[in-house]
C-alpha positions as CSV (number, residue, x, y, z in Angstrom):
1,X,-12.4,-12.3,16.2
2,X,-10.4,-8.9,17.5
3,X,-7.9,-8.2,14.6
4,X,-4.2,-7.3,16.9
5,X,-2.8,-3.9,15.8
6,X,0.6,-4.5,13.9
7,X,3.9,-3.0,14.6
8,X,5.6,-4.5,11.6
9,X,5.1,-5.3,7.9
10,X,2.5,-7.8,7.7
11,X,0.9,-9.9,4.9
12,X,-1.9,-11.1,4.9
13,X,-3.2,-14.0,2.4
14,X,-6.5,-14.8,1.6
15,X,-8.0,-17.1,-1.4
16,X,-10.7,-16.0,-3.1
17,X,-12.9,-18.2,-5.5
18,X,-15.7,-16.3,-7.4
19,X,-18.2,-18.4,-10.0
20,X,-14.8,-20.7,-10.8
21,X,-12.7,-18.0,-11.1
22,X,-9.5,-18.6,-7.9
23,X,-7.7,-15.5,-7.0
24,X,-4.9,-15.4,-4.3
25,X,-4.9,-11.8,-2.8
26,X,-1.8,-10.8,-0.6
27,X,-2.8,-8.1,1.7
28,X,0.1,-6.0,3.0
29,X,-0.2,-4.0,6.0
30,X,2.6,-1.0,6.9
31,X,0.5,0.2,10.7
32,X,2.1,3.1,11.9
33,X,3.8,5.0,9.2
34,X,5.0,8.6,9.6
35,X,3.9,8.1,13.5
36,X,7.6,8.5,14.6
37,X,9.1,11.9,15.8
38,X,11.7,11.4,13.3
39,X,10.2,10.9,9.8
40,X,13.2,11.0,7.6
41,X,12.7,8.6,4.9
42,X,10.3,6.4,6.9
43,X,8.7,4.8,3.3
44,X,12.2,3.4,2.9
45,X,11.1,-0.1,4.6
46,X,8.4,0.1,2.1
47,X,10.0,0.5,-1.1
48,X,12.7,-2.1,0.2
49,X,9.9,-4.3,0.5
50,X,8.6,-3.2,-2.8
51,X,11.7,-4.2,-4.9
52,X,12.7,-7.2,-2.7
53,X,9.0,-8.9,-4.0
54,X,10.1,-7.9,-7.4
55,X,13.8,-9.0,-7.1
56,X,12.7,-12.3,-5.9
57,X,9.8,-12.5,-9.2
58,X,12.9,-11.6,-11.6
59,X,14.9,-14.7,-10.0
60,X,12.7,-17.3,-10.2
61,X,11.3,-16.3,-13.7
62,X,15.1,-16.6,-14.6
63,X,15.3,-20.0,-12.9
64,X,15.1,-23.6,-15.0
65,X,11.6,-24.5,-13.0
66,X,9.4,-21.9,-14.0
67,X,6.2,-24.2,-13.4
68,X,5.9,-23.4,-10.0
69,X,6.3,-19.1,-9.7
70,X,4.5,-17.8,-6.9
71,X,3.7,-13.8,-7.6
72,X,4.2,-12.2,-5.0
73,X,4.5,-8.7,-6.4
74,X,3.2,-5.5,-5.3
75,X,0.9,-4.7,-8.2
76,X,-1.0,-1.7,-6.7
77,X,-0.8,0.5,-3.0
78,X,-3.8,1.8,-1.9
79,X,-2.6,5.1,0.4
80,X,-5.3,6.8,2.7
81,X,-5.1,9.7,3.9
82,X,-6.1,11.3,6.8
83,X,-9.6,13.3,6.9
84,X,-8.4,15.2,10.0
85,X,-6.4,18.2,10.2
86,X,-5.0,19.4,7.0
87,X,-5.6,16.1,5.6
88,X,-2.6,15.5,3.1
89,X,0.5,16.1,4.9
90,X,4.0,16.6,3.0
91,X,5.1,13.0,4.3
92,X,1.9,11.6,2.2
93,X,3.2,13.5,-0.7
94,X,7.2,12.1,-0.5
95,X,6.1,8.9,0.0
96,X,3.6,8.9,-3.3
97,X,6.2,10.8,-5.1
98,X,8.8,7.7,-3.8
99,X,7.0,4.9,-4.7
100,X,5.1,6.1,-7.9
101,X,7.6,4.5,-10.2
102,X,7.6,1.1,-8.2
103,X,3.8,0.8,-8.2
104,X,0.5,1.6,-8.6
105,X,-0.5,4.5,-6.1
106,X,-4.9,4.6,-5.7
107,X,-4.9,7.8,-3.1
108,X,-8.3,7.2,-0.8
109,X,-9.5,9.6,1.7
110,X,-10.0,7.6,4.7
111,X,-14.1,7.8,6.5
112,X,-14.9,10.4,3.3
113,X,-18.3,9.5,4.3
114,X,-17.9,11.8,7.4
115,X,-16.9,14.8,5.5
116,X,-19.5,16.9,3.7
117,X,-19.5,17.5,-0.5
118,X,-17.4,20.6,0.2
119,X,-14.7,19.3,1.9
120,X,-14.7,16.3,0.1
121,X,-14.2,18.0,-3.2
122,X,-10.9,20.5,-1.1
123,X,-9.7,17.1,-0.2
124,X,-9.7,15.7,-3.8
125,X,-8.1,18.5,-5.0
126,X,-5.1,19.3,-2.4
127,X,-4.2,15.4,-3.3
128,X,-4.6,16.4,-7.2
């Protein structure tokens, strides 16, 4: 089935169950950041989604029926960047430096498999 491109947040859910073991894995998709002309704070949807999943943790861990928490928490974003161009552009950098104190960043270069050794290794070090 032909996934539709996004234009908003998205999550996606999916259960996973693995030798007894059920995980429920929230997927969350942001399509077309830093793709406006105007880029000023464009992760700010982001980390307002960021701390609302945390906000919304906090309360019903403080409730009286605690049986029943769903976590939906941002535990860890994995950011790709671009293999094109200069790769790692200054917006890549703000919004990792922005959201490094909400969550877990994993930087991945995006179709590294296209690149050769050499500038795969520039790449790993510009994002270093």
């Amino acid at each position: 089935e032909r996934i539709m491109q996004t234009v908003e947040i998205t999550k996606h859910v999916v259960d996973i169950e693995e030798k007894g073991v059920k995980l429920r894995l929230t997927i969350v998709d942001t399509p077309g950041f830093g793709d406006a002309v105007n880029n000023t704070e464009c992760w700010k949807p982001v980390a307002d989604y960021i701390d609302q999943q945390f906000e919304q943790y906090f309360r019903d861990e403080s409730g009286l029926n605690r049986k029943n928490i769903q976590d939906n928490r941002v535990h860890c974003c994995i950011y790709f960047i671009s293999p094109f161009g200069h790769g790692l552009r200054p917006l890549d950098v703000e919004f990792m430096r922005a959201l490094h104190q909400r969550v877990n960043i994993v930087p991945v270069l995006a179709k590294a498999d296209t690149l050769t050794p050499d500038e795969v290794e520039r790449m790993k070090n510009k994002v270093r």
